[in-house]
PDB file of N, CA, C and O in Angstrom:
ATOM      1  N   UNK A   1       0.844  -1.176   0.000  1.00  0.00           N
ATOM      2  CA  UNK A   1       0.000   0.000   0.000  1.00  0.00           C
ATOM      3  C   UNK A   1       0.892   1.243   0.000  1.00  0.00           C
ATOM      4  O   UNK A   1       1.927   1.408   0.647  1.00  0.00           O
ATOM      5  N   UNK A   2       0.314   2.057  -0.822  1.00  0.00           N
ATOM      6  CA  UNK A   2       1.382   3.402  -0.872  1.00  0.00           C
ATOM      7  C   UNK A   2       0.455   4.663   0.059  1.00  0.00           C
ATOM      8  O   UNK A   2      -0.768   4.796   0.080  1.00  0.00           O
ATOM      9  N   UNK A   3       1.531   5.519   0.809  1.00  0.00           N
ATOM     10  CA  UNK A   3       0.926   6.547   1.339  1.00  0.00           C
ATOM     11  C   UNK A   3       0.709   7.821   0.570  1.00  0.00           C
ATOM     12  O   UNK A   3       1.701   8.233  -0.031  1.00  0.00           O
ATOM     13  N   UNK A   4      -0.082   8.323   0.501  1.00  0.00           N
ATOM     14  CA  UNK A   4      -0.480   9.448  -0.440  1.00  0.00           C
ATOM     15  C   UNK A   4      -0.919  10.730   0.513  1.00  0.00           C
ATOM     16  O   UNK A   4      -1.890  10.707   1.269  1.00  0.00           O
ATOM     17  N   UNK A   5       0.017  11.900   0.328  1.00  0.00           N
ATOM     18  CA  UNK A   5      -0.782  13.282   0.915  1.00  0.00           C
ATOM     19  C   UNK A   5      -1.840  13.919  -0.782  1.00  0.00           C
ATOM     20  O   UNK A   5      -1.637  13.990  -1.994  1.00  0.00           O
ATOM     21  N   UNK A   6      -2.882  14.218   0.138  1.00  0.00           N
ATOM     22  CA  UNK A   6      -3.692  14.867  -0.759  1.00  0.00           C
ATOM     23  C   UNK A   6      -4.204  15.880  -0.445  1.00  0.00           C
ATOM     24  O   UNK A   6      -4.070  16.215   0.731  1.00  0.00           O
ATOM     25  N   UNK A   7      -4.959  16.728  -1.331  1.00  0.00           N
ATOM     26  CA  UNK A   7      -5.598  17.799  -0.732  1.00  0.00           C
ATOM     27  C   UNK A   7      -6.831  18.546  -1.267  1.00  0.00           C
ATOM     28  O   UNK A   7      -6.906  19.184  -2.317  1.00  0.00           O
ATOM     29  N   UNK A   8      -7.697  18.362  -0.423  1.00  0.00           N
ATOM     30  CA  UNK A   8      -9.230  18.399  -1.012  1.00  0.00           C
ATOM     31  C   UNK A   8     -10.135  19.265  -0.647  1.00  0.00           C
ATOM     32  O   UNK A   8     -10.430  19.221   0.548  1.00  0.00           O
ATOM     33  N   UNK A   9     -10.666  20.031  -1.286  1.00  0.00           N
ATOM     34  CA  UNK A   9     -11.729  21.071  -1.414  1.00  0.00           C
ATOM     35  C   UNK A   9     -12.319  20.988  -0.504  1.00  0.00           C
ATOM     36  O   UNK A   9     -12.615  19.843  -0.163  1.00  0.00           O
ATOM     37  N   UNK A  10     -12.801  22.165   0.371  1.00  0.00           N
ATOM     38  CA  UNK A  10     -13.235  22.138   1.893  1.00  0.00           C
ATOM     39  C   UNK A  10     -14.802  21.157   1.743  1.00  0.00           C
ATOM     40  O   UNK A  10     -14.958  20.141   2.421  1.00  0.00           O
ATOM     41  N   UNK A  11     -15.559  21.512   1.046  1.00  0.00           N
ATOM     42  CA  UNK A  11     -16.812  21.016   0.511  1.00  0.00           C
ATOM     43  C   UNK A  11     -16.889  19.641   0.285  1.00  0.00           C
ATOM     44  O   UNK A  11     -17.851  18.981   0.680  1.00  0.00           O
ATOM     45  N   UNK A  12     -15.768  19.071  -0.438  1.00  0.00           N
ATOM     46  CA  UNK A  12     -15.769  17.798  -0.875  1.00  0.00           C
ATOM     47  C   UNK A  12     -15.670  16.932   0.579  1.00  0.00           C
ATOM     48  O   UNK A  12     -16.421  16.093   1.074  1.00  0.00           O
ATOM     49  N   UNK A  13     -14.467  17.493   1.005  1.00  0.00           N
ATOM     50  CA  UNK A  13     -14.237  16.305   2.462  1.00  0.00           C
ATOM     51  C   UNK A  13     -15.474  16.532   3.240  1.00  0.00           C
ATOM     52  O   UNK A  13     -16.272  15.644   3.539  1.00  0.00           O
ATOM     53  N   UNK A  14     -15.566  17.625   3.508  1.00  0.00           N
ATOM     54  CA  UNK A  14     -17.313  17.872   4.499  1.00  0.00           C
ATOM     55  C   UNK A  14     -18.217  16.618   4.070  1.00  0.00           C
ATOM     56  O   UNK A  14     -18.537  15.682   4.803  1.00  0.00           O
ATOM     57  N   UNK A  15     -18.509  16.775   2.921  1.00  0.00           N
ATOM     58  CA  UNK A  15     -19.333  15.648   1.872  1.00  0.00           C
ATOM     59  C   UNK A  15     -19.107  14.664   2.894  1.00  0.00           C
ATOM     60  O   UNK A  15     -19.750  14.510   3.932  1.00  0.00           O
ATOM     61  N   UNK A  16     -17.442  13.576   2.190  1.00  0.00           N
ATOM     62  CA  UNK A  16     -16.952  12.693   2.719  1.00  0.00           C
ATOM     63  C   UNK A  16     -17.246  12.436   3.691  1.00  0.00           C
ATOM     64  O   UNK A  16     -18.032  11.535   3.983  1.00  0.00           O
ATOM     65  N   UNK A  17     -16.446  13.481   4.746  1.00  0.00           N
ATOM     66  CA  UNK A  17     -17.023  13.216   6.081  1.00  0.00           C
ATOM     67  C   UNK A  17     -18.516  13.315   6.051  1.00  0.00           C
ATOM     68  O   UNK A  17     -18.670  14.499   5.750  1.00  0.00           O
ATOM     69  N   UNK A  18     -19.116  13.054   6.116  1.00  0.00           N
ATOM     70  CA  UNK A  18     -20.754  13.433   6.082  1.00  0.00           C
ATOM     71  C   UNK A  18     -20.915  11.636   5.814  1.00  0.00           C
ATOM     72  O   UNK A  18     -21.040  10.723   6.630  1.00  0.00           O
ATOM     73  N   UNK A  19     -20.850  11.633   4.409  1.00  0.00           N
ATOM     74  CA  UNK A  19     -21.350  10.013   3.929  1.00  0.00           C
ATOM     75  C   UNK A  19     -20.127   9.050   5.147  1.00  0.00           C
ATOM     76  O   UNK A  19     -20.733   8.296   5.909  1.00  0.00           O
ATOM     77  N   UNK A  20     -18.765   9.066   5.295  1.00  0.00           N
ATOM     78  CA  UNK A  20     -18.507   7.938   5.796  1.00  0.00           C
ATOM     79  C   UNK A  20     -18.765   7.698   7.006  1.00  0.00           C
ATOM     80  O   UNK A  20     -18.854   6.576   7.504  1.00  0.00           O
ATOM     81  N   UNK A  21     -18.940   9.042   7.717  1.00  0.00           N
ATOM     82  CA  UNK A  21     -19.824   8.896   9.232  1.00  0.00           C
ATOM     83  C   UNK A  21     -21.220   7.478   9.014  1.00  0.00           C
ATOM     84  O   UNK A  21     -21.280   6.315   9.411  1.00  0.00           O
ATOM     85  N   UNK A  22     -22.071   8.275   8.267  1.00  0.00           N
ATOM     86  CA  UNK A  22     -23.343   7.417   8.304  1.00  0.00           C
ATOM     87  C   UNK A  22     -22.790   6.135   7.789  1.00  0.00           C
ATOM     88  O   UNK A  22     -23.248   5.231   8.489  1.00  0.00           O
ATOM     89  N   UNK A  23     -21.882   5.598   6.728  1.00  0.00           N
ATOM     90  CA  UNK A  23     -21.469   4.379   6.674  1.00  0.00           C
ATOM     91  C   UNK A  23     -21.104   3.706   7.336  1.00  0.00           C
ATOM     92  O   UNK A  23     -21.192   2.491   7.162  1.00  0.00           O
ATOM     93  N   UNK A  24     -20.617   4.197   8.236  1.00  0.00           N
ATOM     94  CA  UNK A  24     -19.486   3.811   9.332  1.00  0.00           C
ATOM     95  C   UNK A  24     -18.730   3.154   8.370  1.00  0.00           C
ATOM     96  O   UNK A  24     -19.040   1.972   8.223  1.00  0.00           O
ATOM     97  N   UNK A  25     -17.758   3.604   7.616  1.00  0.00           N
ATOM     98  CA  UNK A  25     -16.974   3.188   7.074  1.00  0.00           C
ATOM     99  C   UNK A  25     -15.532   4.053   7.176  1.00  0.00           C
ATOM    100  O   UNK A  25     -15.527   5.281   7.267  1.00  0.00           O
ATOM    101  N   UNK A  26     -14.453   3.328   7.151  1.00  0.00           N
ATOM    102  CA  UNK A  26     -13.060   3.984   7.762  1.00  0.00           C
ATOM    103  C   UNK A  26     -12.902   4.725   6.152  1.00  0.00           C
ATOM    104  O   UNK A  26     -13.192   4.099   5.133  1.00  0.00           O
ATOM    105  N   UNK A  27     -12.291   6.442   6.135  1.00  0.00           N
ATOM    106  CA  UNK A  27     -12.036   6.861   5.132  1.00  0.00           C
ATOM    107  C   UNK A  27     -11.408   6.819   4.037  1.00  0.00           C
ATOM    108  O   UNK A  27     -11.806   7.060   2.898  1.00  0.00           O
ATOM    109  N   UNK A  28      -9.734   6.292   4.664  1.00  0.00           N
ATOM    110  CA  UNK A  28      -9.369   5.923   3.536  1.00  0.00           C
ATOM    111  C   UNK A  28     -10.411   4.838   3.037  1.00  0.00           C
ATOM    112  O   UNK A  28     -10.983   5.444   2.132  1.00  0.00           O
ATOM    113  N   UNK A  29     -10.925   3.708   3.104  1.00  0.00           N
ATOM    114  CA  UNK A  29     -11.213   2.272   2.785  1.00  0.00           C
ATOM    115  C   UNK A  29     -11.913   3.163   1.772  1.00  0.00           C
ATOM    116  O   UNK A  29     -11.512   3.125   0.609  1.00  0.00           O
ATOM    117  N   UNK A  30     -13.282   4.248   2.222  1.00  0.00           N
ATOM    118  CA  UNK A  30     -14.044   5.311   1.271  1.00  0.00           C
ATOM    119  C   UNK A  30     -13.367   5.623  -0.210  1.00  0.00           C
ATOM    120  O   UNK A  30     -13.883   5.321  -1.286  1.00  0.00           O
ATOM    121  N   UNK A  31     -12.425   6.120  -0.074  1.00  0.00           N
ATOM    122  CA  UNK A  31     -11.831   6.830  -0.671  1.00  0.00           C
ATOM    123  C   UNK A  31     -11.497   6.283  -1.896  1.00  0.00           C
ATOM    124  O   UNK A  31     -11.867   6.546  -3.040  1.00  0.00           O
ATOM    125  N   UNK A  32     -10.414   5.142  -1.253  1.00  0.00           N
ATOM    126  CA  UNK A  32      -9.646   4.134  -1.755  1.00  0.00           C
ATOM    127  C   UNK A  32     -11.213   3.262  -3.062  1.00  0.00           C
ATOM    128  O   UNK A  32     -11.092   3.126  -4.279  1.00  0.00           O
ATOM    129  N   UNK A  33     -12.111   2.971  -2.455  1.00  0.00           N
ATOM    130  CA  UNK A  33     -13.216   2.341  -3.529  1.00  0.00           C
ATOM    131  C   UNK A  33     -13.493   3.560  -4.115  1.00  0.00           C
ATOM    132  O   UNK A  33     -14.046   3.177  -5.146  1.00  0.00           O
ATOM    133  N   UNK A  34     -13.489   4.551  -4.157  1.00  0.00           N
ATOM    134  CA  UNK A  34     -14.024   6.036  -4.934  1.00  0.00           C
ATOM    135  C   UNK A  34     -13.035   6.091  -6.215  1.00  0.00           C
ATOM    136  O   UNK A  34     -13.377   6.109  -7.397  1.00  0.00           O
ATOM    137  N   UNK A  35     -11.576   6.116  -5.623  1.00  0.00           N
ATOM    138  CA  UNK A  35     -11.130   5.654  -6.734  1.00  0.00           C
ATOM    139  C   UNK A  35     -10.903   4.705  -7.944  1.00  0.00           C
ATOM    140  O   UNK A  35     -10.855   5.022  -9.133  1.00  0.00           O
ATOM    141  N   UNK A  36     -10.766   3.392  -7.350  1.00  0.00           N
ATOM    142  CA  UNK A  36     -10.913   2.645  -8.039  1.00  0.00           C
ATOM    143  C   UNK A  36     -12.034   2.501  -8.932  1.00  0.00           C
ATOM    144  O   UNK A  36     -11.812   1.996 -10.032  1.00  0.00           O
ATOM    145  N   UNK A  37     -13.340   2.906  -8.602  1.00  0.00           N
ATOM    146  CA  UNK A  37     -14.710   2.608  -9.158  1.00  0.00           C
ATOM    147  C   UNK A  37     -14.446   3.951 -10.455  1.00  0.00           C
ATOM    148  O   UNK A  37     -14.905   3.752 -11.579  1.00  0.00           O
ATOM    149  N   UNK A  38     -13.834   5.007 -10.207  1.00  0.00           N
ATOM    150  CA  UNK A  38     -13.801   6.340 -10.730  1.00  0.00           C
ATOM    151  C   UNK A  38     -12.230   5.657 -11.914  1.00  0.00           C
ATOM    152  O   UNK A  38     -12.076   6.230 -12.993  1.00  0.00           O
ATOM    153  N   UNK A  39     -11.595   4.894 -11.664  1.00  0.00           N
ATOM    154  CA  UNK A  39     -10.456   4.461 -12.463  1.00  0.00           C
ATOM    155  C   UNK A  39     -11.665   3.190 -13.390  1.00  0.00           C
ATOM    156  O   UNK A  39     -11.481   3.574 -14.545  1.00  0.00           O
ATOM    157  N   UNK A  40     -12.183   2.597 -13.447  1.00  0.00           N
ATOM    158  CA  UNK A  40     -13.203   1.845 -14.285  1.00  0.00           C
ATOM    159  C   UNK A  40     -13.572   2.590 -15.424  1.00  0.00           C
ATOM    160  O   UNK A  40     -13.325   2.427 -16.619  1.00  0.00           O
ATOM    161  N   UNK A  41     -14.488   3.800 -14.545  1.00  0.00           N
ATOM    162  CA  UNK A  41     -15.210   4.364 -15.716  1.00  0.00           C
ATOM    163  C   UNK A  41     -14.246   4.787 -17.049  1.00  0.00           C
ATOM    164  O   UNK A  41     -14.368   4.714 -18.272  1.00  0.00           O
ATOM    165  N   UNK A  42     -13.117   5.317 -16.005  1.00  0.00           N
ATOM    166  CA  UNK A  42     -12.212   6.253 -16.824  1.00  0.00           C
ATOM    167  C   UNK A  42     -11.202   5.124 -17.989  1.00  0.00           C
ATOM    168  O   UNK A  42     -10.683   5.585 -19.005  1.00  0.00           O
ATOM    169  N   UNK A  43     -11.127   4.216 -17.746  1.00  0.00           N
ATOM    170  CA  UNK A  43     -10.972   2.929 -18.464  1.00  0.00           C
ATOM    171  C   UNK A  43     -11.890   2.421 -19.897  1.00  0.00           C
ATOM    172  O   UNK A  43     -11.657   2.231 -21.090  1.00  0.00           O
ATOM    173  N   UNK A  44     -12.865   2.353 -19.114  1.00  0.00           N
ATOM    174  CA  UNK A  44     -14.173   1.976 -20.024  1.00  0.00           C
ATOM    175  C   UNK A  44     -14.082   3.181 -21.012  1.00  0.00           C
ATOM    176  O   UNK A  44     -14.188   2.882 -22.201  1.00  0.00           O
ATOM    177  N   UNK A  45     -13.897   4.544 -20.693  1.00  0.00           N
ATOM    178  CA  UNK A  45     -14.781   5.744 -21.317  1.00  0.00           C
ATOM    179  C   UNK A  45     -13.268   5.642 -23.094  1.00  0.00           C
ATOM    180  O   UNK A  45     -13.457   5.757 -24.305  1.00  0.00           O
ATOM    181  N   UNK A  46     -11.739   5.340 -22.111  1.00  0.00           N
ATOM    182  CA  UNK A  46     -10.574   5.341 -23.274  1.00  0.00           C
ATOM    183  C   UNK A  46     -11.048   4.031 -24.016  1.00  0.00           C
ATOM    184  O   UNK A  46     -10.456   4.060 -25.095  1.00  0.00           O
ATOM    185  N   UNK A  47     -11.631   3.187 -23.973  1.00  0.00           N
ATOM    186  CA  UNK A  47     -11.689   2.023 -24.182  1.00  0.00           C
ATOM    187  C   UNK A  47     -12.724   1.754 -24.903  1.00  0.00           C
ATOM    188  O   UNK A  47     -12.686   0.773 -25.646  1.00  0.00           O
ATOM    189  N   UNK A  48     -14.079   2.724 -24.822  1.00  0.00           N
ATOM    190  CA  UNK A  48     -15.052   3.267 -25.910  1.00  0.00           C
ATOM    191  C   UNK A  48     -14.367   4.006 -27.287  1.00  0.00           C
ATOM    192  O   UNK A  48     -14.519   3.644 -28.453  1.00  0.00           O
ATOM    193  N   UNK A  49     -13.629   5.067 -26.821  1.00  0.00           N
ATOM    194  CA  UNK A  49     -12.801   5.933 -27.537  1.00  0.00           C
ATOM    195  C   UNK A  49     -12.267   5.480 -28.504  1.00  0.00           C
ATOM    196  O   UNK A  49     -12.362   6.093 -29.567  1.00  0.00           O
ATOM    197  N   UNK A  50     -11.531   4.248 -28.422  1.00  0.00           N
ATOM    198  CA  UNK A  50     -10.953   3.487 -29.454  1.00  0.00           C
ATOM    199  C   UNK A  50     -11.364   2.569 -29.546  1.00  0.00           C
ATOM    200  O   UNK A  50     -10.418   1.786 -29.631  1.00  0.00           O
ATOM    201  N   UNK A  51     -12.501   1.915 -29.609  1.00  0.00           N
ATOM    202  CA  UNK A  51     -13.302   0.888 -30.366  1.00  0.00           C
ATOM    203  C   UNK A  51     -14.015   1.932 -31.346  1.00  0.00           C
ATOM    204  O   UNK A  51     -14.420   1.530 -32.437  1.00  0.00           O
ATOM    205  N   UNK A  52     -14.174   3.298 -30.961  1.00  0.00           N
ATOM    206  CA  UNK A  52     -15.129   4.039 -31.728  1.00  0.00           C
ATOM    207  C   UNK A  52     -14.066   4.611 -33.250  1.00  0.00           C
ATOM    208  O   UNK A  52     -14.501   4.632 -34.402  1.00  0.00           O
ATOM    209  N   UNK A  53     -12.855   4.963 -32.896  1.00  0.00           N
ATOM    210  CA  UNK A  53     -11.754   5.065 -33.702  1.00  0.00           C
ATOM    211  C   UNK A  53     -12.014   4.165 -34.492  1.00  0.00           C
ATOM    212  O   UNK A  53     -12.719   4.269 -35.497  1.00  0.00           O
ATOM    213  N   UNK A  54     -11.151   2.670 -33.875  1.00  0.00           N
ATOM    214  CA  UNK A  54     -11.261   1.606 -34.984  1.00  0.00           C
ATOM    215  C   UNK A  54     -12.340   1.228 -35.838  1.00  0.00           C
ATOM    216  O   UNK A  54     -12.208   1.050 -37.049  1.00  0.00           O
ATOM    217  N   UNK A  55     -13.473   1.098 -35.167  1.00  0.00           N
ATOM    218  CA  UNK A  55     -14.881   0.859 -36.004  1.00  0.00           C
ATOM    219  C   UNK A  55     -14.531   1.871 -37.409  1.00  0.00           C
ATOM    220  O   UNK A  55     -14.441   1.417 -38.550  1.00  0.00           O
ATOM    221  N   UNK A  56     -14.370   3.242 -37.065  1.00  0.00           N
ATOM    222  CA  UNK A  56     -14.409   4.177 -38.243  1.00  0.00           C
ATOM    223  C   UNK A  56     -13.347   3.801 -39.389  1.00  0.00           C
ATOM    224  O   UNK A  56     -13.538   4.236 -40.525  1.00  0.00           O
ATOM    225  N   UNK A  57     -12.275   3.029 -39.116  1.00  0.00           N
ATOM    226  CA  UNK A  57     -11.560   2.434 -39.925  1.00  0.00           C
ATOM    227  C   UNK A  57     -11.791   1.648 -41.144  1.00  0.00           C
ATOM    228  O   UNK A  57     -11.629   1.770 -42.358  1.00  0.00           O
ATOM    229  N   UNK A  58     -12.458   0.370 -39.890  1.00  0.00           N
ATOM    230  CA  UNK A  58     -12.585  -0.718 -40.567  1.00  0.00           C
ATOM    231  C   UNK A  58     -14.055  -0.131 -41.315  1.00  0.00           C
ATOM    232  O   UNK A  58     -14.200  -0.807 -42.334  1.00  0.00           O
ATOM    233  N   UNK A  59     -14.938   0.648 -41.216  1.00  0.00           N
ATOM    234  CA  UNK A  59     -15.833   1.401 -41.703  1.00  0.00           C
ATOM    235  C   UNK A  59     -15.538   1.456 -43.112  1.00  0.00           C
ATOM    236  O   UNK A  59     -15.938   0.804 -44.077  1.00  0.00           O
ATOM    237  N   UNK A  60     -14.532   2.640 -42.934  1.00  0.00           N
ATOM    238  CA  UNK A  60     -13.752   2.876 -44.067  1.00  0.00           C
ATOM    239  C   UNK A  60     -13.272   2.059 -45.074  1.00  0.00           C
ATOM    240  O   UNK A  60     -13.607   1.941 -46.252  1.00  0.00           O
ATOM    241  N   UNK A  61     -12.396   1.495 -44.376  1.00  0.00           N
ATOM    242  CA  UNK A  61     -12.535  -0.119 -45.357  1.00  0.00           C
ATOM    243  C   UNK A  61     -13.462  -0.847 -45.980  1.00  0.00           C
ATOM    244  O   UNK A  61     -13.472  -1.207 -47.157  1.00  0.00           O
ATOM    245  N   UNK A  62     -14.207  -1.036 -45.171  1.00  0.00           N
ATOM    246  CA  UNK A  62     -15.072  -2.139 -45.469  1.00  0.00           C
ATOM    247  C   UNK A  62     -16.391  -1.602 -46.849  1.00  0.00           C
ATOM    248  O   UNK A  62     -17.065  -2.305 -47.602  1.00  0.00           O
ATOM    249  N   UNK A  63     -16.320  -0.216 -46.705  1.00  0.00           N
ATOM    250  CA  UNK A  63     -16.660   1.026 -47.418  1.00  0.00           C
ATOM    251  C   UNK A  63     -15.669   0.389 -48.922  1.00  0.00           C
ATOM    252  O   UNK A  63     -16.317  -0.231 -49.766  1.00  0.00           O
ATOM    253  N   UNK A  64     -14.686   0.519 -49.072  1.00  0.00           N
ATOM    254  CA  UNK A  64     -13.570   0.705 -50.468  1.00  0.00           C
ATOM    255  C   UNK A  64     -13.836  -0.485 -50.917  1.00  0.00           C
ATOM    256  O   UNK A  64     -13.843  -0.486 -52.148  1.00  0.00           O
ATOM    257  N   UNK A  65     -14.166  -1.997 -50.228  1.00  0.00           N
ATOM    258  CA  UNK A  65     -14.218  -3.294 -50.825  1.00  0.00           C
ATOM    259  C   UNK A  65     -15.500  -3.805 -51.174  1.00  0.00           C
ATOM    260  O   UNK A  65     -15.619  -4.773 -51.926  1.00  0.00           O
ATOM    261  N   UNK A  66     -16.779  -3.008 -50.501  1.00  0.00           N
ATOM    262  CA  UNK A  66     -17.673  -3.052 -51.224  1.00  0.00           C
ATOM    263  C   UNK A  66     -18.151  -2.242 -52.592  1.00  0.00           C
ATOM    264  O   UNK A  66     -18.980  -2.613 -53.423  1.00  0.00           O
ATOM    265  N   UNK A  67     -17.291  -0.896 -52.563  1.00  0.00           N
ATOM    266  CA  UNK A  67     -17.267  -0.252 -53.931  1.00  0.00           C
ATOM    267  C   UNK A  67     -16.344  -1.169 -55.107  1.00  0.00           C
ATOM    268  O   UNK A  67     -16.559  -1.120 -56.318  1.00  0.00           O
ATOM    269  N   UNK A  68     -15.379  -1.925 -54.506  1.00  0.00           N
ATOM    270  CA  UNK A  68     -14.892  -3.006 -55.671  1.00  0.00           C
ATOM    271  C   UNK A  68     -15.971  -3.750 -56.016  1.00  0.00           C
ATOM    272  O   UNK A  68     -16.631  -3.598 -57.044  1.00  0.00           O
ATOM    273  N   UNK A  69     -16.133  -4.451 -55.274  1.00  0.00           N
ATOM    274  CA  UNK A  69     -17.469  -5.580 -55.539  1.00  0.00           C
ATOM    275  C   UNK A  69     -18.525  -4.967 -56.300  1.00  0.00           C
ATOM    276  O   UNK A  69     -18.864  -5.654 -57.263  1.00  0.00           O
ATOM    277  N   UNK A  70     -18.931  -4.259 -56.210  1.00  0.00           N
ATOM    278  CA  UNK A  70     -20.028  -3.190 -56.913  1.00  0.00           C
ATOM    279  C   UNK A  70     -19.593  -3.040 -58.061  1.00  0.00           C
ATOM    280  O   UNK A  70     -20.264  -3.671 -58.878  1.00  0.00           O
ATOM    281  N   UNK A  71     -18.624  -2.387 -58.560  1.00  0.00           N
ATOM    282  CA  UNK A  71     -17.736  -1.719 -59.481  1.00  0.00           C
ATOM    283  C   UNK A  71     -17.694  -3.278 -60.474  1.00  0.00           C
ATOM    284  O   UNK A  71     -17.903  -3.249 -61.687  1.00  0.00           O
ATOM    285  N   UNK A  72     -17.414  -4.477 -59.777  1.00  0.00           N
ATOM    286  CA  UNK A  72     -16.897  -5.697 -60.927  1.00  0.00           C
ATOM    287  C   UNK A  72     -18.563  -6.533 -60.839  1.00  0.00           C
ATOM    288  O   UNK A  72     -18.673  -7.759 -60.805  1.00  0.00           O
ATOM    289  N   UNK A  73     -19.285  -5.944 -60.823  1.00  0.00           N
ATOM    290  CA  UNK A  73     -20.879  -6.715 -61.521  1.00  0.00           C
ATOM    291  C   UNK A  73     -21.712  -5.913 -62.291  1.00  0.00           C
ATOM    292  O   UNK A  73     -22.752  -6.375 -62.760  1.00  0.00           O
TER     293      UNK A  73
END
């Protein structure tokens, strides 16, 4: 486990503190799943990004070999 100083918007930790009270949940542990769940999306969202790239490719392609096919009947 690595130690990390951070530093967070008076509002945000209030928040925090606010929800992990009623959780009773220890903060870092909070935190620590906030990120990770927030590293997913941000995964998923690059990972849309370039399936959406490639699709336009093979698009493209797939575009030029049906104008052959067309072109020789």
């Amino acid at each position: 486990m690595k130690t990390l100083s951070l530093k967070l918007e008076e509002g945000i930790f209030e928040e925090t503190e606010s929800i992990v009270a009623n959780l009773k949940k220890p903060r870092n542990r909070y935190i620590n799943e906030a990120i990770d769940y927030y590293n997913k999306i941000q995964r998923r969202n690059l990972i849309e990004k370039k399936l959406k790239l490639e699709s336009e490719l093979v698009k493209k392609d797939s575009m030029g070999v049906l104008s052959e096919f067309e072109s020789n009947f």
